[in-house]
C-alpha positions in Angstrom: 42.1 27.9 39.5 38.7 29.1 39.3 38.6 29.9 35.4 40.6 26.8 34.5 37.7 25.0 36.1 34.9 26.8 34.3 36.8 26.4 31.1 37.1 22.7 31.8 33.7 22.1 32.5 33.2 24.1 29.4 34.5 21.9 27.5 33.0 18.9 29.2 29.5 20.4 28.2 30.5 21.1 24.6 31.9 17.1 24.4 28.9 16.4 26.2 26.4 18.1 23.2 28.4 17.1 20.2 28.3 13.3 21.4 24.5 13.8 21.9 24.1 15.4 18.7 25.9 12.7 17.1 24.9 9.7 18.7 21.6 8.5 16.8 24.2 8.3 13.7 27.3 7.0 14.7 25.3 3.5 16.6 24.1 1.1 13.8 20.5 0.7 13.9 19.5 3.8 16.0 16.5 6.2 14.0 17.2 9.3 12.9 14.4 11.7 12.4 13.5 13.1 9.2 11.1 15.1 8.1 8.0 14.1 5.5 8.4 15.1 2.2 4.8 17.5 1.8 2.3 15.3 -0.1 -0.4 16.7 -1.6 -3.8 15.8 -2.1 -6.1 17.5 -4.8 -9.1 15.5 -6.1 -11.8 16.5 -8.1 -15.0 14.0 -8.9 -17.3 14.5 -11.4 -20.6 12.1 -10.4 -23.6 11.8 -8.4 -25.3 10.7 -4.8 -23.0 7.8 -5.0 -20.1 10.7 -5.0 -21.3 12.7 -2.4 -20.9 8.8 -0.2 -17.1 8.5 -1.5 -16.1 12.2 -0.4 -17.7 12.6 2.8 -14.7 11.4 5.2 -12.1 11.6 2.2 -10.5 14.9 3.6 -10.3 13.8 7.1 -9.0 10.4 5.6 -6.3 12.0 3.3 -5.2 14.6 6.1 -4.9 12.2 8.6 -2.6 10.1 6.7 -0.2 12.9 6.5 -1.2 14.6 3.3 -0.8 18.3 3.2 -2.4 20.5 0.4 -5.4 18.4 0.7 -8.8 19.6 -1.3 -11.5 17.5 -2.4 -14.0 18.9 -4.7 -17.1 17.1 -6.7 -19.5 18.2 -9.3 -22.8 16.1 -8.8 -26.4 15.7 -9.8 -28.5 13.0 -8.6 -28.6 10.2 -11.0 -26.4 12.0 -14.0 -24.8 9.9 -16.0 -21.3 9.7 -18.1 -23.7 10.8 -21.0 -25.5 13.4 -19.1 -21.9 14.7 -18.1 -20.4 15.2 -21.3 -23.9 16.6 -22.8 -23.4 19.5 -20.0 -19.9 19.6 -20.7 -19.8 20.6 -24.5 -23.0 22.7 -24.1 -21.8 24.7 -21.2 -25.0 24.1 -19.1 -24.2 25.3 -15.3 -26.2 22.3 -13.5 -23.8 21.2 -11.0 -23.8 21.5 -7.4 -20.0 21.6 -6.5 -19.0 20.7 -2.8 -15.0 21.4 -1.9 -13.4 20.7 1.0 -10.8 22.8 1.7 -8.7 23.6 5.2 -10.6 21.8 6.9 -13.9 23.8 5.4 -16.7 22.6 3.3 -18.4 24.9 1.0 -21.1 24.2 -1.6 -22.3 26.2 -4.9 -25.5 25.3 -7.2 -25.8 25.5 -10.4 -22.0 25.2 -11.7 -20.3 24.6 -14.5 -17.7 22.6 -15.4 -15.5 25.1 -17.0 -15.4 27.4 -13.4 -15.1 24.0 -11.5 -12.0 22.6 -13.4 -10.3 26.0 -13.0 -11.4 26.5 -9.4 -7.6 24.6 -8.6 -5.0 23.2 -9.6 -6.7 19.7 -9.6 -4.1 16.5 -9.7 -6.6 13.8 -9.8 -9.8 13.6 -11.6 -12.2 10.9 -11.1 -15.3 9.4 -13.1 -18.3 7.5 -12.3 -21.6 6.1 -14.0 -24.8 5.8 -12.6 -25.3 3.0 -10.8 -27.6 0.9 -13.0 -25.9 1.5 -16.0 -22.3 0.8 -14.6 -23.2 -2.8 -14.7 -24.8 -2.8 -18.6 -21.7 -2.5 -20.8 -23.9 -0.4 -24.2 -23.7 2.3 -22.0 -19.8 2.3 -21.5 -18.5 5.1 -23.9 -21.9 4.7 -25.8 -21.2 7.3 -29.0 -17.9 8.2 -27.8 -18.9 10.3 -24.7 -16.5 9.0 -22.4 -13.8 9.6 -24.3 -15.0 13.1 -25.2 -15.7 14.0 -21.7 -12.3 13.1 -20.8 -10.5 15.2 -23.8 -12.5 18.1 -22.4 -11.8 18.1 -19.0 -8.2 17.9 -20.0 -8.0 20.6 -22.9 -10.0 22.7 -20.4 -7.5 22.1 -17.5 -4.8 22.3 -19.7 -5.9 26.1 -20.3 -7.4 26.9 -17.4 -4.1 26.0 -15.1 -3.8 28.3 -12.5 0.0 27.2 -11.3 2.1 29.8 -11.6 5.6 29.2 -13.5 7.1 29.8 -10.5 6.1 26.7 -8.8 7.2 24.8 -11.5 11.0 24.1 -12.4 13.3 25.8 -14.7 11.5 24.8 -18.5 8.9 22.2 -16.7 5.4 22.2 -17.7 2.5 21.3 -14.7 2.0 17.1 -15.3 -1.7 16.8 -16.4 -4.0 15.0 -13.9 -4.6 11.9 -13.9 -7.7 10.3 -14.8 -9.4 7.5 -12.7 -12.6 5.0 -13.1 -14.6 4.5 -9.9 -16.1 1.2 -9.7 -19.7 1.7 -8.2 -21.4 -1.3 -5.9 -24.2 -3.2 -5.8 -27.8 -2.6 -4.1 -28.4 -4.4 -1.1 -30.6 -7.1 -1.1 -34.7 -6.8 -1.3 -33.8 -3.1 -2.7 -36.9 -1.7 -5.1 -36.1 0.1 -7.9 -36.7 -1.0 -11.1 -32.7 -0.4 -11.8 -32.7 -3.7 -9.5 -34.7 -5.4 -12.2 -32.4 -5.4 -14.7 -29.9 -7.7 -12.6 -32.9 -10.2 -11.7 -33.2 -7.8 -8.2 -29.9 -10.1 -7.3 -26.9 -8.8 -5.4 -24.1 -10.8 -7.0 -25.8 -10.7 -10.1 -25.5 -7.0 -10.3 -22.1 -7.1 -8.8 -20.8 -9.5 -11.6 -22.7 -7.1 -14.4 -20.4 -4.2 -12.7 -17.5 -6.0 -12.8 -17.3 -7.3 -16.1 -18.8 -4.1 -17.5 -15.8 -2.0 -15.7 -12.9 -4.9 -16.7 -13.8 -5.1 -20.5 -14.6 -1.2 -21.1 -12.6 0.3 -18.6 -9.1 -1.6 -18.0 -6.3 -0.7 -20.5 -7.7 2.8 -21.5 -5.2 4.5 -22.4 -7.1 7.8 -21.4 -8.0 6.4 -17.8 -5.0 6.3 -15.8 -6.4 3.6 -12.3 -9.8 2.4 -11.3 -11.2 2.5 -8.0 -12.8 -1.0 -7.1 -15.5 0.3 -4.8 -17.9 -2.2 -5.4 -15.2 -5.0 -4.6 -14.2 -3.6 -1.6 -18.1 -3.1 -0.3 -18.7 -6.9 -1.4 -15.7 -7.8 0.2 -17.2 -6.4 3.3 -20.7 -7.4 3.1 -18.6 -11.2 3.9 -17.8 -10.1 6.9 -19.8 -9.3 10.4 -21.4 -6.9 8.9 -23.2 -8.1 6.5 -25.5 -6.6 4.3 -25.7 -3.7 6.7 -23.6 -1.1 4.4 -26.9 1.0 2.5 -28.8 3.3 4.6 -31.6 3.1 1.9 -30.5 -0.2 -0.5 -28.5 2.0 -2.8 -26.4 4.7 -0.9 -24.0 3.9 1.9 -24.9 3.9 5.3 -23.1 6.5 8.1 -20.4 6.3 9.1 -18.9 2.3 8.0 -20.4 2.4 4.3 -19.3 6.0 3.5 -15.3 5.5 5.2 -15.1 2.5 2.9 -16.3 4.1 -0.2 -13.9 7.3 1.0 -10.8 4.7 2.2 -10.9 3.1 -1.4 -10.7 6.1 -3.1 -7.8 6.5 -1.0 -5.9 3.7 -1.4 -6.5 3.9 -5.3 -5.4 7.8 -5.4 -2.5 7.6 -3.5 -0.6 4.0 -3.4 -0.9 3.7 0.3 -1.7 0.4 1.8 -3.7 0.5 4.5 -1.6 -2.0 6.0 0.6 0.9 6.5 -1.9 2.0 9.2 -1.9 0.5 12.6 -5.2 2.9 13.3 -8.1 4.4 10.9 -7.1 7.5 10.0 -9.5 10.2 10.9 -11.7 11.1 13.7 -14.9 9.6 12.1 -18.1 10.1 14.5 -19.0 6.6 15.8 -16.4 4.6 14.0 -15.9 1.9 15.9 -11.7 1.3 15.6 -12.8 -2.2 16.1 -13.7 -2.7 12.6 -10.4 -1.4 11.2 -8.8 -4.7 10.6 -11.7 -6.0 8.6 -11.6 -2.8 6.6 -8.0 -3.0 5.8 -9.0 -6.7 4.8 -11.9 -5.3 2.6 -9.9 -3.2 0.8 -6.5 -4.4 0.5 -8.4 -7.9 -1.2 -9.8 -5.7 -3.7 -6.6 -3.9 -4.8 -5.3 -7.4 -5.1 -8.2 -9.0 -6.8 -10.1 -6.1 -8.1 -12.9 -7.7 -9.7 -13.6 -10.9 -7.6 -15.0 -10.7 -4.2 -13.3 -12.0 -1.3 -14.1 -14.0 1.6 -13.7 -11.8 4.7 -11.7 -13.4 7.2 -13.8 -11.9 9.8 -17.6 -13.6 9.0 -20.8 -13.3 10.4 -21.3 -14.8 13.8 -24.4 -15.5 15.5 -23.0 -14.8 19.1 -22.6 -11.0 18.0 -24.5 -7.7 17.7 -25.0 -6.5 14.2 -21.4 -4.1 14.0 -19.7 -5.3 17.0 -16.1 -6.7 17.1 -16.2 -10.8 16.8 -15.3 -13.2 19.2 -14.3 -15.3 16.2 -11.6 -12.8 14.4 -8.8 -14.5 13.8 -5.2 -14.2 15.4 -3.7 -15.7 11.9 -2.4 -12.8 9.3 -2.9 -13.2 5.5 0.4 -13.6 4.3 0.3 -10.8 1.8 0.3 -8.6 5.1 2.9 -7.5 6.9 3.4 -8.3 10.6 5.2 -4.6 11.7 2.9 -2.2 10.6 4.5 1.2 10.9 2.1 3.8 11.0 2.1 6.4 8.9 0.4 9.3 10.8 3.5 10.8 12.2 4.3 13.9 10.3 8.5 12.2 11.4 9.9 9.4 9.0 12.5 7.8 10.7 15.7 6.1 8.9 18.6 3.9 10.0 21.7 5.4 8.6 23.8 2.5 7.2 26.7 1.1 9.3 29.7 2.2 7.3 28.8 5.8 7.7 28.0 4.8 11.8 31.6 3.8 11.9 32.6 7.0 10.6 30.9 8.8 12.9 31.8 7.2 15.9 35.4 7.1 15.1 35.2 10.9 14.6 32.7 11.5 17.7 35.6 9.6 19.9 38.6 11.4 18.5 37.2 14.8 18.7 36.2 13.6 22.4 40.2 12.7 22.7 41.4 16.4 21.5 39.2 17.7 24.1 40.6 16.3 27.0 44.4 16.6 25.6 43.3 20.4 25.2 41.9 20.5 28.7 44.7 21.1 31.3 
């Protein structure tokens, strides 16, 4: 009597664990969880000051979204140009400071050249800048070719510098090259002096038009420039808003921490697909971030990826009953319609799916007759 009891309880347990096990598939509409697929996240930028603003909360950014793998690297000097660049390029001149983040750990060499930096990993994305004056005067846009020169030499120099093994590659594949992307510098803020500013009149929207234009008729539909990054939009877009023209810490570089995550969350969105709609939260632990502002930054940049070279009203303005930075009274309870109402966050390293109902049914049909053998079995 005793071990007929144990082995029908036994059994009871085993039903018990194979209906649990089964039960988030055989019910329509129940999640399943899956694991991410590993993203990774490998930029290099080859720039200036401006640069140094667009990577300093890119890592925690990228990381925070779920990306895996992530290192972000830049070769800068203060003011260089897209002419400066490929100069040092073709005559090997090791000028460069290069900054990586990697793990979770910041390093930072002088005097580098490009050669050791291209080679330093197996970079996926590459992206471009000019300096900020001339970004918005179109002469200076592949001015004796050297745009289009820098770029064949960064990628002949990847090309044989590649470090992937063939092992990590499949059966006959060769490593994709990296793609190649513009980053659209912004505008100086207001009452800003530096005789760069008197080329646009010392005008805001004057410079941000000149920028614009320069990087839609030079820039879009290279065939050697894979996406653009529409910085400048998305700080504009901003500048609309509550904030105002609070974004430069000096009235040319971006002020910490709300300038800086804006430069580093267009990058983002531009490198990797992701809306930020996709976020219900700002990814990263940003020092003195206010997660109030997140909705307006999602606006900010999510306008720009839409309208890339036009600014757009932020639906979150200026009021006069608020402190400079802090979350409106007036921000709206209405939703563009461009963005979606669930918004599934994406910071989990668990997807989820819902398994479709025909394969449900089969489940459940199987989960109750196995359930039925079990207690025929059981005497």
């Amino acid at each position: 009597m005793k071990i007929r009891t144990n082995k029908r309880f036994g059994a009871i347990i085993l039903a018990f664990m194979i209906m649990l096990a089964l039960i988030p598939a055989a019910i329509p509409g129940v999640l399943a969880a899956e694991a991410a697929p590993q993203k990774t996240f490998k930029v290099f930028f080859i720039g200036n000051s401006y640069t140094d603003d667009t990577v300093a909360y890119l890592y925690d950014i990228a990381y925070a979204a779920g990306y895996r793998d992530v290192i972000v690297g830049a070769a800068t000097i203060g003011s260089a140009s897209i002419e400066s660049h490929y100069n040092n390029a073709v005559n090997g001149q090791a000028k460069y400071t290069y900054s990586k983040t990697k793990d979770g750990k910041k390093t930072s060499s002088a005097n580098q050249g490009f050669r050791v930096m291209l080679q330093d990993e197996d970079w996926d994305t590459v992206i471009l800048q000019e300096q900020s004056s001339r970004a918005g005067q179109p002469v200076y846009y592949d001015q004796n070719g050297r745009l289009t020169g820098l770029i064949e030499y960064i990628r002949e120099t990847m090309k044989a510098e590649s470090t992937a093994s063939p092992a990590d590659l499949p059966d006959g594949a060769e490593k994709p090259e990296a793609r190649i992307g513009w980053f659209m510098t912004w505008a100086y803020a207001e009452g800003h002096e530096t005789p760069g500013f008197d080329i646009f009149g010392k005008d805001q929207m004057t410079m941000y038009n000149a920028v614009a234009n320069a990087v839609k008729t030079n820039i879009e539909g290279r065939d050697d420039i894979d996406f653009i990054v529409p910085a400048g939009t998305v700080i504009q877009n901003a500048r609309t808003s509550y904030l105002g023209d609070t974004l430069n810490r000096d009235g040319t570089h971006m002020v910490i921490p709300n300038g800086r995550y804006l430069a580093g969350l267009s990058a983002f969105r531009a490198i990797t697909g992701d809306s930020l709609y996709n976020y219900a939260s700002a990814p990263g632990s940003i020092k003195n971030l206010s997660p109030g502002h997140w909705p307006m930054f999602q606006d900010a940049v999510e306008d720009a990826f839409r309208t890339p070279y036009d600014v757009t009203a932020s639906r979150y303005p200026p009021d006069d009953g608020n402190d400079e930075g802090s979350r409106p009274t007036n921000r709206p309870t209405d939703q563009p319609t461009n963005r979606p109402t669930d918004q599934p966050t994406q910071l989990l390293l668990l997807r989820t799916k819902i398994m479709p109902p025909s394969n449900s049914i089969k489940r459940a049909a199987r989960t109750i007759s196995l359930i039925r053998s079990l207690k025929q079995a059981i005497p």
